[in-house]
LOMARVEX-839689 format. One record per residue (C-alpha): x, y, z. Coordinates in steps of 0.05 Angstrom, whole numbers, plus 5000, padded with zeros to 4 digits. Example, Ala and Ser with C-alpha at 12.3 -4.5 7.8 and 13.67 -1.06 7.14 Angstrom:
// LOMARVEX-839689
524649105156 527349795143 
//
This chain:
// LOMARVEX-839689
182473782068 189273672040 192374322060 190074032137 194073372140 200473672101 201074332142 205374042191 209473622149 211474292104 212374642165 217374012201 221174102135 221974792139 223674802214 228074172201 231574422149 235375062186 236074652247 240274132200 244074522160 249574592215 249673772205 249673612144 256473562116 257072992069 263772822020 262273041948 266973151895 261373441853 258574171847 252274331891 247973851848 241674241858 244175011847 240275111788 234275071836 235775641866 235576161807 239476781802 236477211862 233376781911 231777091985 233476472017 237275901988 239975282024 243174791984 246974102003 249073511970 246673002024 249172432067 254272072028 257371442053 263271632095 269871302069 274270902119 280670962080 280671682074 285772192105 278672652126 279172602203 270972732196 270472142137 274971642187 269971902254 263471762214 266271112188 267970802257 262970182255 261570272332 258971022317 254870782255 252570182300 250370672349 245771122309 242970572269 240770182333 238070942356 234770952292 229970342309 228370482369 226071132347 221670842292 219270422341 216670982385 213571312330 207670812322 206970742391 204571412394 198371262346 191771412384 187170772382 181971142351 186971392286 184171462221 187371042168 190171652140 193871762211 196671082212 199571182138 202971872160 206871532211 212071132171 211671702117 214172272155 220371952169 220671742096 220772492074 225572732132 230372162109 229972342032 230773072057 237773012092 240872372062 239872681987 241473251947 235973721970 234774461963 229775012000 228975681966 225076301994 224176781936 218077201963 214777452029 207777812023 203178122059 198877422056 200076672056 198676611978 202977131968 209676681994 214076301946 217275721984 219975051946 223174431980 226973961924 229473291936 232772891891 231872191914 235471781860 232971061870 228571241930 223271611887 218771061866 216970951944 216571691952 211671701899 207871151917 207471391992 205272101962 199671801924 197471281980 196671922030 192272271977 188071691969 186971672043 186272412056 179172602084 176773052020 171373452062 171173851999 172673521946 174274211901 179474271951 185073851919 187373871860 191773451807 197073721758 201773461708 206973971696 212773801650 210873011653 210473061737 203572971775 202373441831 198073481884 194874171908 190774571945 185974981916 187775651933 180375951933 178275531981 184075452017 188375982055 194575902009 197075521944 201574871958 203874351912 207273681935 208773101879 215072851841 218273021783 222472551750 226972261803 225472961844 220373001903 217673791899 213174091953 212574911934 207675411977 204775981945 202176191887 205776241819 210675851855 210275111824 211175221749 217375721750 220675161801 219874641746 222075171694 229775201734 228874491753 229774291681 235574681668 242774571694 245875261689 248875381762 247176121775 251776681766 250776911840 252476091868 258476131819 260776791850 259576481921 263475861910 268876251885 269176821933 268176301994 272675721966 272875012001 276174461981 269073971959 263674451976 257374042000 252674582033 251475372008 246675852055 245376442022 240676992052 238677682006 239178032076 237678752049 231078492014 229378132080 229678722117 225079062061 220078602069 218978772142 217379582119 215279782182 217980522210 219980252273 224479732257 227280132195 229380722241 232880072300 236179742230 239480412210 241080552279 244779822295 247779812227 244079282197 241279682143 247879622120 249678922113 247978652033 248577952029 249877282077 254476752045 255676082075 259375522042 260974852079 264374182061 270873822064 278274042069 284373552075 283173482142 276173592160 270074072150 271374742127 266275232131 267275942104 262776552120 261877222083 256477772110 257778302048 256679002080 255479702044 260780152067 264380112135 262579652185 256979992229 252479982298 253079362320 257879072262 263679572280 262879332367 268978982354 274279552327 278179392261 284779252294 288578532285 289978092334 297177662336 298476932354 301277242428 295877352445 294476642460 299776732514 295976832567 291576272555 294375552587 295274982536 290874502552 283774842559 277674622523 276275272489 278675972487 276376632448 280477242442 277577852418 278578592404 274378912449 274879722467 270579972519 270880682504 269780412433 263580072454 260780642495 261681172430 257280592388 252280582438 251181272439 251281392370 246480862360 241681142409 241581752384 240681522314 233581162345 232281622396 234982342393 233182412474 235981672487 242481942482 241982562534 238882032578 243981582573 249482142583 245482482643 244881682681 252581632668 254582292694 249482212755 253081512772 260081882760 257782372816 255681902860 260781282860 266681822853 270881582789 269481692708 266781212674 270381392614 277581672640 277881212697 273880492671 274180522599 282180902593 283780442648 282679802614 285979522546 282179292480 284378522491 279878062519 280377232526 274876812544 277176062555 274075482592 279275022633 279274212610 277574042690 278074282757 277173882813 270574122849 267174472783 260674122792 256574762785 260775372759 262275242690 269575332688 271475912657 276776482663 275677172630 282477692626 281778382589 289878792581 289979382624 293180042600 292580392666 292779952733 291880512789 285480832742 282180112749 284680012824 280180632832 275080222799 275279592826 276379942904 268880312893 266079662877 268579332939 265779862980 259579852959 258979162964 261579213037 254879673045 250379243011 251278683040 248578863113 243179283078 240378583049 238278333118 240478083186 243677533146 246977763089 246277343021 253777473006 259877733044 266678093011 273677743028 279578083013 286077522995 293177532961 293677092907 301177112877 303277682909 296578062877 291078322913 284277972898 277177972917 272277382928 264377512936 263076902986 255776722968 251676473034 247176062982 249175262957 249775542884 256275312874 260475932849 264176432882 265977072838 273077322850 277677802813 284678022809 287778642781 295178532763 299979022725 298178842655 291278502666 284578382698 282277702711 275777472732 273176832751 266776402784 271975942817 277976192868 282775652839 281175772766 283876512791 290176142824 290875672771 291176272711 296076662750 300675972765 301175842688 304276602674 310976402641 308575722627 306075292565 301275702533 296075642476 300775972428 304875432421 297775082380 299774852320 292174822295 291575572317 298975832284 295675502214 290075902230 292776492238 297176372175 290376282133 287776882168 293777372193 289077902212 283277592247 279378132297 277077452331 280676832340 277276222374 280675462392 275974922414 278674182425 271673732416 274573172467 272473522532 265073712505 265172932472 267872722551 263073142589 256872952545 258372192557 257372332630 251572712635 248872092582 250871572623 248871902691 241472072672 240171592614 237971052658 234271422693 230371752637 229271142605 225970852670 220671542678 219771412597 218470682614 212870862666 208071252608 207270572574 213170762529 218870252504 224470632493 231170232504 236370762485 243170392465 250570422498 254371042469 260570812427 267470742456 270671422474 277371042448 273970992382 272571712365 277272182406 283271892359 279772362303 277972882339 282273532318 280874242353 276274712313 280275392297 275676022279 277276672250 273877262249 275677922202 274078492167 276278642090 273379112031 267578582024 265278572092 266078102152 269477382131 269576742178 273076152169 272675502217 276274822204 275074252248 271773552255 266973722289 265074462277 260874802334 261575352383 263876112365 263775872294 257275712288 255076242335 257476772296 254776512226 248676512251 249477242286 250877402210 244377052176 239877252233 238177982212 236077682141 232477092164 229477322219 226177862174 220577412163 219577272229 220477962251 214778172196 209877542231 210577742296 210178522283 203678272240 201377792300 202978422344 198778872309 192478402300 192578262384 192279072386 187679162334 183078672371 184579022433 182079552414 175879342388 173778972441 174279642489 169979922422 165279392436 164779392518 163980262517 158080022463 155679472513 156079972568 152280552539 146680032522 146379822585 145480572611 140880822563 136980102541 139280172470 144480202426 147380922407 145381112333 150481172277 150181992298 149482552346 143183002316 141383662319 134983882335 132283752257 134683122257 141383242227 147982872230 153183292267 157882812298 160182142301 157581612349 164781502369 164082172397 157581982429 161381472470 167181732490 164781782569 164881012559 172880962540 174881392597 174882072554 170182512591 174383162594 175083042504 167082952510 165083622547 169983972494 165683802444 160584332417 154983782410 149984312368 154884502320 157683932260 164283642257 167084042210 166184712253 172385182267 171985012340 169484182336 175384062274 181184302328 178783602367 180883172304 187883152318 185182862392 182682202371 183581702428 187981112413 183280672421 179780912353 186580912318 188080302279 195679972290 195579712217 195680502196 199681032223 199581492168 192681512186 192481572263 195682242240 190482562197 184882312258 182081732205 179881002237 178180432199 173080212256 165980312222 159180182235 155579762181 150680212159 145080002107 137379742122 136679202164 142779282199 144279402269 144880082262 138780342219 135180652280 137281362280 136181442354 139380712367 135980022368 135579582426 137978892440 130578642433 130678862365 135878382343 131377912327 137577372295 141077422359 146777812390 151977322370 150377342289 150378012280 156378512267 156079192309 162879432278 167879202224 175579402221 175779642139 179979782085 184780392085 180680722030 174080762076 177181082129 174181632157 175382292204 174482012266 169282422286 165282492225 158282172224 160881712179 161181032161 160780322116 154480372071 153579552064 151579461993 147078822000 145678781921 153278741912 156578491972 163578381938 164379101934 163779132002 168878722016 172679031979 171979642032 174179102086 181778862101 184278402040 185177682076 181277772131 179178222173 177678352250 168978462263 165378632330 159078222341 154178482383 154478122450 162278392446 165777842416 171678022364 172377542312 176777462254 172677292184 175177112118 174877512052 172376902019 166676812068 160176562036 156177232017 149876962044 152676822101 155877522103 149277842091 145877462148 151177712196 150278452174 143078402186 140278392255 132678112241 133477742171 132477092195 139576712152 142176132162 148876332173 151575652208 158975632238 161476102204 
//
């Protein structure tokens, strides 16, 4: 089918597309030339301008580094020999079809990043029809090979069905699609004019067209571009994040959201592109009210450019942040006891009990002790760093002795541990002077490389993985510091009252990534050589060519009536900046993901549990020679209880069993107090309101002909269409759920089997065979073949199923 050989290459592009967005920063003097894709109140928008050719002669340090002809040489020479792989990994036996994807994939992904493109979310469901996804391309003078690669793969797509694909013409465009009643969703894929489209979901394809034809830019990119101004904006990520988080409507998570303080952020705004001097990229996450949870870790209180004093001048990269302890504690506890009411008391008790026993307060002694002004930087080089990555961290201290007191416990317990360990301890405690301070090393007695160490001075605490990054930081006190950056006093000009200010200088990470290139590349290439591969990667460019343009990267962080802002101008953006925008835009976009895996989640223990169903109905008919009947009876042949009662000795609830008044109904005074006792495994994960009022969704098919017709239970050799083709229990529909013990179940109409279905889980749904399997069947499952499965002796064809 067509929905089978594009699957992947929609997913690649959605996958692709996130990955890239960090990338793609191309020179544009024009608006965002596909923003009236996006429409007015999209979930999920990502628009760009593409891969423009980068101009030599311009003053852009990032147009004069991507027009070096040894860098373009480089990546068009890595360009081959990647297309050269590609067919390489064609299996002899390919279909035609298979040998035509190969040089079309890397068509599409090419079209995708080098042109004006767009991807727009505007709708998560509870099913995969229910999604509205769109990819746009504008490919200029590249569409008529787009198109003709389009049509060549649908002409050499195996049509196993040939209902399955479909042809459109919308607004003079054709369009391929799957049909959505035979398939598990609705996708398009065709071209429009000089635009390739490819849209998922239902309802999706026609409104997409609809905005494609106009060229009003929405009122919401408008108000983004303006509140988040660049110089040429080339790339806008914009993320609904309080819809997001709707879609996931799941207790749980809503009760962690509200306690973090995510319930409270609005709206993510990202807009990239070009400044005088390089890429600009400017961040808003629009919060309701305050900053909370999470959000508010980092207090409201501006930094100044000295704090950059204490970090030396020529480092790779430094962070300095707010950072309050005590701050930090009160935010944890409040947010535990906003998820957890005991979480909180448990916390508190653990933190009292380690007060008692280690002899200082965490709060008055740790947290009082220390200041609210951290810095994180990693040191250009230092001789003997082959392991320990190279960095320093220092937090301002408010009260030296109260940490002393700190730091002293510490030391003594390692003393203890040590020994403890073994005859040969993994780590012993030396005690130096380093400047006059006193300063602790943790000597490890394995080759890993680092050594922890600290030192506690008047007016700060410094920790390290190296002794002589310890030395080093105290040698510089007094020296040439960070402050004196140029790039960072601009930055804090733009931004005079950042909460976090981060400096990276790109020629270090360019340096370091040349040798690890140059020092394993061969070597690589010789183990890809050996799997029959040719893969000849080429030299890297000069260093002298590139580090000439390479500027430091300068992020700010801060807080103002919209919400949290971030600003980074560099070359070559990367690091904290990036880090940090994608802190922002994770709650929103990993909403979706959250929803899957909750779903996936849910499914595994819904089958779970069915499958323990199925071996306690497995077990009982291997005790008694037959299957249980759909009810306990009385002496005249009445219903009284449920046959999930009847086999509760076989999921490990004998004591719930004996309470049971097994002559008396369900509904008795003393049998309806055992309702609110239903075992978990009866209690579907899809439905909690339900687990309360004692209702399950796991029924027996009940009906003539079924498996469970025999009042007193039928036996395996009565399943005359075999064990494996016939359903013992189904997981259904909210609305047939029953009390739990209530001898009562799915009547299977067989003259109208879509009304039964209707009773089951829209989509699909979870069914117990009878030799114990649990397998997963569609809604749109042939009805014969339906109807053979619910009978146990009818004889059906039913097939693979």
């Amino acid at each position: 089918m067509l929905r089978t050989r594009v699957r992947l290459l929609c997913v690649a592009l959605i996958a692709l597309s996130s990955v890239w967005a960090e990338a793609v920063q191309a020179q544009s003097k024009s608006p965002l030339k596909l923003a009236h894709v996006a429409g007015e109140e999209p979930l999920v928008a990502v628009l760009w301008n593409g891969l423009g050719d980068p101009q030599p002669d311009s003053t852009n340090h990032t147009q004069k580094l991507l027009a070096e002809e040894s860098l373009r040489d480089y990546f068009k020479q890595l360009t081959v020999q990647f297309e050269n792989l590609i067919p390489q990994g064609i299996r002899p036996e390919a279909s035609e079809f298979e040998r035509a994807m190969v040089p079309a994939v890397p068509l599409f992904y090419k079209s995708l990043f080098t042109h004006p493109s767009a991807i727009v979310l505007n709708k998560i469901g509870a099913t995969p029809n229910e999604y509205q996804f769109a990819v746009v391309v504008d490919a200029g003078k590249d569409i008529d090979t787009l198109r003709s690669t389009l049509d060549r793969l649908i002409e050499l797509a195996p049509q196993d069905d040939p209902d399955s694909v479909t042809v459109q013409n919308v607004a003079g465009g054709k369009f391929y699609g799957s049909n959505h009643k035979t398939d598990d969703y609705s996708m398009h894929m065709g071209t429009l004019g000089n635009h390739f489209v490819l849209t998922v979901g239902e309802d999706t394809l026609q409104p997409l067209v609809a905005r494609l034809q106009q060229s009003k830019t929405p009122k919401l990119v408008e108000k983004q571009l303006a509140d988040l101004p660049v110089d040429q904006p080339n790339l806008l990520v914009s993320a609904n994040v309080r819809k997001l988080l709707s879609t996931v409507n799941e207790p749980e998570f809503d009760t962690m959201a509200k306690a973090a303080g995510i319930d409270g952020v609005n709206h993510f705004s990202l807009v990239g592109g070009f400044d005088a001097a390089g890429v600009q990229l400017n961040t808003l996450i629009s919060l309701q009210g305050a900053p909370r949870g999470l959000l508010a870790m980092v207090p409201n209180k501006p930094l100044k450019l000295d704090a950059f004093r204490r970090v030396p001048a020529n480092v790779a990269s430094a962070v300095v942040a707010r950072f309050d302890l005590e701050h930090a504690l009160n935010l944890v506890l409040e947010m535990a006891d906003a998820a957890n009411p005991t979480a909180k008391e448990d916390i508190e008790a653990g933190i009292e009990q380690t007060e008692r026993q280690l002899g200082f307060s965490v709060r008055k002694d740790l947290c009082q002790g220390l200041g609210d002004e951290w810095t994180l930087y990693a040191a250009n080089s230092v001789g003997g760093a082959l392991f320990a990555p190279p960095v320093v961290l220092s937090g301002t201290v408010r009260d030296q002795a109260k940490v002393q007191k700190v730091l002293d416990v510490a030391v003594k317990y390692l003393h203890i541990l040590g020994p403890v360990l073994g005859p040969e301890p993994p780590f012993t405690v030396h005690e130096y002077t380093v400047k006059g301070n006193k300063a602790v090393r943790v000597q490890l007695n394995i080759p890993l490389g680092i050594t922890p160490c600290w030192v506690l001075t008047k007016d700060d605490f410094v920790f390290s993985l190296m002794p002589q990054l310890l030395s080093n930081h105290l040698s510089q006190a007094g020296k040439a510091s960070l402050a004196d950056s140029e790039a960072l006093k601009q930055g804090f000009q733009r931004r005079p009252n950042p909460v976090l200010m981060s400096y990276s200088d790109p020629k270090p990470r360019l340096r370091g990534m040349y040798s690890l290139v140059n020092a394993f590349a061969p070597m690589a290439a010789v183990n890809i050589e050996k799997t029959g591969v040719k893969f000849e990667p080429p030299p890297l460019p000069p260093l002298t060519d590139l580090e000439p343009h390479l500027l430091p990267t300068v992020t700010a962080i801060s807080f103002d009536k919209a919400g949290l802002r971030l600003e980074a101008r560099g070359v070559v953006p990367g690091g904290i900046e990036m880090a940090a925008a994608s802190a922002g835009l994770a709650p929103g976009i990993m909403a979706p993901a959250i929803k899957q895996a909750r779903d996936a989640a849910r499914m595994s223990d819904n089958k779970n549990n069915l499958k323990y169903i199925a071996f306690a109905l497995l077990n009982y008919q291997e005790t008694y020679g037959r299957f249980p009947g759909p009810a306990i009876l009385d002496k005249k042949q009445r219903p009284r209880l449920s046959w999930r009662v009847e086999i509760l000795p076989y999921i490990d609830e004998q004591v719930l069993y004996e309470q049971f008044h097994r002559d008396e109904p369900w509904d008795s005074d003393h049998n309806k107090t055992l309702i609110a006792k239903m075992p978990k495994v009866f209690a579907s994960p899809n439905h909690q309101d339900l687990n309360k009022q004692g209702k399950t969704t796991y029924l027996a098919p009940l009906g003539e002909g079924t498996i469970w017709d025999n009042p007193k239970g039928n036996k395996v050799r009565d399943v005359l269409d075999g064990l494996s083709n016939t359903i013992l229990i189904v997981d259904a529909h909210p609305d047939a759920a029953v009390i739990w013990t209530k001898p009562d179940d799915l009547t299977i109409d067989f003259k109208d089997l879509q009304k039964t279905l209707k009773n089951l889980r829209p989509g699909r749904f979870h069914a117990v065979f009878a030799e114990g399997s649990v397998r997963v069947l569609s809604e749109d499952i042939d009805l014969e073949v339906l109807k053979g499965l619910f009978t146990r002796a009818g004889n059906e064809d039913v097939g693979d199923f």
